[in-house]
N, C-alpha and C positions, 0 to 999 in steps of 0.2 A: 235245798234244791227247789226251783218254780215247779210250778204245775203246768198244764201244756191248756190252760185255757186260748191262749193268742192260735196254739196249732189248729181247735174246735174253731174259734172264727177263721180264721184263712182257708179251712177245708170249705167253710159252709160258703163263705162269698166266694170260692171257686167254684162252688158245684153253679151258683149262681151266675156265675159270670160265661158258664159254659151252657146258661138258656136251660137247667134242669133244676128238679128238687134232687137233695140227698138220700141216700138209704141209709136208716139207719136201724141195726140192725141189736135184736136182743136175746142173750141167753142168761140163764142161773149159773152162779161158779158153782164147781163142786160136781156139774153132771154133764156126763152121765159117773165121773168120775174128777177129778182135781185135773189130771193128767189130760184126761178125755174134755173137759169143758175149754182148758187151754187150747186145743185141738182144733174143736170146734170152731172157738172165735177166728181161729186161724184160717179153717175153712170158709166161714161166711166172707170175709175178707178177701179171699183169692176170690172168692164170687163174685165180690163185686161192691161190699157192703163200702160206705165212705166213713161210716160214723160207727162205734160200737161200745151197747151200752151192757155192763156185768151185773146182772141180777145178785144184791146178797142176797141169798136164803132167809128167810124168814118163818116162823111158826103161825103167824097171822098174818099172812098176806091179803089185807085187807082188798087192795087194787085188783088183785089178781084173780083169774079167772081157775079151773080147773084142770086145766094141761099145765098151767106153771104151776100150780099147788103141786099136783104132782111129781114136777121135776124139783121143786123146793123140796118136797119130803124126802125123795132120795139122795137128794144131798145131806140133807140135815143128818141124814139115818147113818150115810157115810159118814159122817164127823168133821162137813165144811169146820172153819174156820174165817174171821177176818183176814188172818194170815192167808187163809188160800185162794181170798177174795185180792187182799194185794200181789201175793204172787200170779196170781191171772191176769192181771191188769198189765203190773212189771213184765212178765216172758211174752204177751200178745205186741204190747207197744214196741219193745226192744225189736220183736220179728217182723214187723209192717211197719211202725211209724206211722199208724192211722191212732187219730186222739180216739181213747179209748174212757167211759164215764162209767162209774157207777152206778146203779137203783139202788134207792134202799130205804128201807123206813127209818124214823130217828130213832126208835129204842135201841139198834145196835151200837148207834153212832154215841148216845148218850152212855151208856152204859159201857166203852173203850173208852171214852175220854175224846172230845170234839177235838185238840191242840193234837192231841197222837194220831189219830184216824186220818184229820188232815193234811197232817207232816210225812205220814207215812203215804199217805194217794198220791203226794206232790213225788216225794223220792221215789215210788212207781210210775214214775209219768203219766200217774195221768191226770184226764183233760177239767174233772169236776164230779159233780153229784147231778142225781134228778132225787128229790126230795118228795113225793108224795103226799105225804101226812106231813108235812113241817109247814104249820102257819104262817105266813109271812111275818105277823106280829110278836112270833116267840122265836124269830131265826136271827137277831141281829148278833146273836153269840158263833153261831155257824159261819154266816156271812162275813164275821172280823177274820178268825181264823182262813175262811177259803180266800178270801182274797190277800192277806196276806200268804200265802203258799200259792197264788196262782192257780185256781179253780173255779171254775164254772159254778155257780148256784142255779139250777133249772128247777124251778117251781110248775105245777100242771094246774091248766085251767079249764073249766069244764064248759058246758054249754048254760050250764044253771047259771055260772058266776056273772053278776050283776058288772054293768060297764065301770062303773069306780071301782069295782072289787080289782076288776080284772087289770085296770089302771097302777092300783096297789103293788098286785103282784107283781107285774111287770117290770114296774120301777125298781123293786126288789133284787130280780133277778138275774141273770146275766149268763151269756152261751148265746141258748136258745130259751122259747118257751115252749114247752110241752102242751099242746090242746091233746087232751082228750074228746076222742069224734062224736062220744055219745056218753050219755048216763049208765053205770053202770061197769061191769069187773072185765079183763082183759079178756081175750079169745078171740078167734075168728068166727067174719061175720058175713052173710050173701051178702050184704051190702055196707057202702061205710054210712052213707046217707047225707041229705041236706044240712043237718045241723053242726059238720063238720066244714064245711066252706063257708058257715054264716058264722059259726065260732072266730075264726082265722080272721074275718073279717073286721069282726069286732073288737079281737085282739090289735091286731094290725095298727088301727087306729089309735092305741097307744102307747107302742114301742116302735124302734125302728130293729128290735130283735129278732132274729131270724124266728116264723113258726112255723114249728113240725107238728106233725099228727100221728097220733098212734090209738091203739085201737081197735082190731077189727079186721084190718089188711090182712091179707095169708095168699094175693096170686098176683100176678102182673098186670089183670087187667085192672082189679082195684088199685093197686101203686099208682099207674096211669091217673087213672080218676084223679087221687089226692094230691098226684105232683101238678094239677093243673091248676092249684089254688094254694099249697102248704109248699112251703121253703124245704124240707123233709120229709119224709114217710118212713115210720117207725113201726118194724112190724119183729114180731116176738114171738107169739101162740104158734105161729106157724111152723118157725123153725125148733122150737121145741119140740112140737108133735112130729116134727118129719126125725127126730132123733127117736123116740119115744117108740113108735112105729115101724124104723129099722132093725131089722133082723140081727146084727152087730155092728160093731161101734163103726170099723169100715165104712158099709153099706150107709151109716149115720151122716158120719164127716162127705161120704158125696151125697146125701142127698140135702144136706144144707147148703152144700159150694152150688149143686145144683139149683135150689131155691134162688138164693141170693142172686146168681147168675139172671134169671126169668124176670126178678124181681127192680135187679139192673134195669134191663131193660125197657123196664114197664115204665119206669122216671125219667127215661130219658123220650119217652113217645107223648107222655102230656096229655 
């Protein structure tokens, strides 16, 4: 079975063709539960999310900031799986039909076997990977496998990455690109700042690949800001903490459909 890379482009050039950036929106499998993560995703989506990315759990979350360590630990502690990473992926896409991606760093993906991991994203529908930590110059074994299964490869570019670097990447890659807004591990920020619109910028000029930003975002007014320069805004820290925060898992799933909702709206004002 393909993987639903073509779904991730046609979403994205529709969001585009409807005069807005995407939302795209991210949680960890596994929490607040397996059951409960599936839930969620399912929530952010009725809110409004277009794009949605599954955080594997990891033990070093190098990218990551302190509200998703946190939700990584308690998944981990619950006894995530890869399996519960593909089943979250598979029950979310089957229930919306919104292309649905991975996070992850490469030591899970190495250590499952890249042919399985991929074979198995494709037969869960879904749309690709965002890759982190995976050098452009040591991915052309990932990149044989995702494209033959039909998946996305999104590599993240920072503000540091030099114009040929970011040239590299790009050429590499395929979906979307990921900029990262700023230097530095995920979470929300008062502000996303300048070096996120001069990143994009700079990107821009050598792909014609849609670029999202993530980063930082956590309310509508900032979505606004970013959707006035990024093709997407990618926002995570946020809707973890609004689970993390709720009183039960209830009170959790609305207040992520409720985020996402606000969040909506913020992309489509520009």
């Amino acid at each position: 079975m393909s993987g639903n890379i073509e779904l991730l482009s046609t979403t994205l050039a529709a969001t585009k063709a409807e005069g807005r950036a995407a939302l795209i929106a991210y949680l960890p499998a596994g929490f607040p539960t397996v059951d409960g993560g599936i839930e969620a995703v399912k929530a952010v989506i009725a809110g409004g999310a277009d794009v949605v990315e599954i955080g594997l759990p990891h033990s070093d979350p190098v990218l990551d900031g302190p509200v998703i360590q946190t939700a990584d630990d308690i998944a981990l502690r619950g006894g995530v799986k890869i399996a519960d990473v593909m089943r979250t992926v598979r029950e979310a896409y089957a229930a919306t039909g919104v292309p649905i991606l991975v996070m992850t760093y490469w030591n899970p993906i190495d250590r499952y076997g890249v042919e399985r991991f991929t074979a198995e994203l494709a037969e869960a529908g879904g749309a690709g990977c965002i890759l982190p930590d995976l050098p452009v110059q040591e991915s052309a074994l990932w990149r044989e496998h995702a494209d033959k299964h039909g998946l996305a490869t999104v590599f993240v570019v920072a503000p540091s990455s030099q114009d040929a670097r970011l040239a590299t990447i790009t050429a590499a890659g395929s979906g979307f690109v990921y900029a990262a807004s700023l230097m530095g591990v995920t979470g929300t920020r008062a502000s996303v700042g300048a070096q996120a619109r001069e990143l994009v910028g700079r990107t821009r000029a050598t792909t014609d690949l849609p670029v999202c930003v993530g980063l930082g975002v956590s309310n509508a007014e900032q979505a606004a800001e970013v959707a006035g320069f990024a093709d997407g805004v990618i926002v995570g820290s946020a809707f973890v903490k609004a689970i993390l925060d709720a009183p039960d898992e209830a009170a959790g799933l609305d207040a992520v459909r409720s985020l996402a909702g606000e969040l909506a709206q913020g992309v489509r004002k520009r």
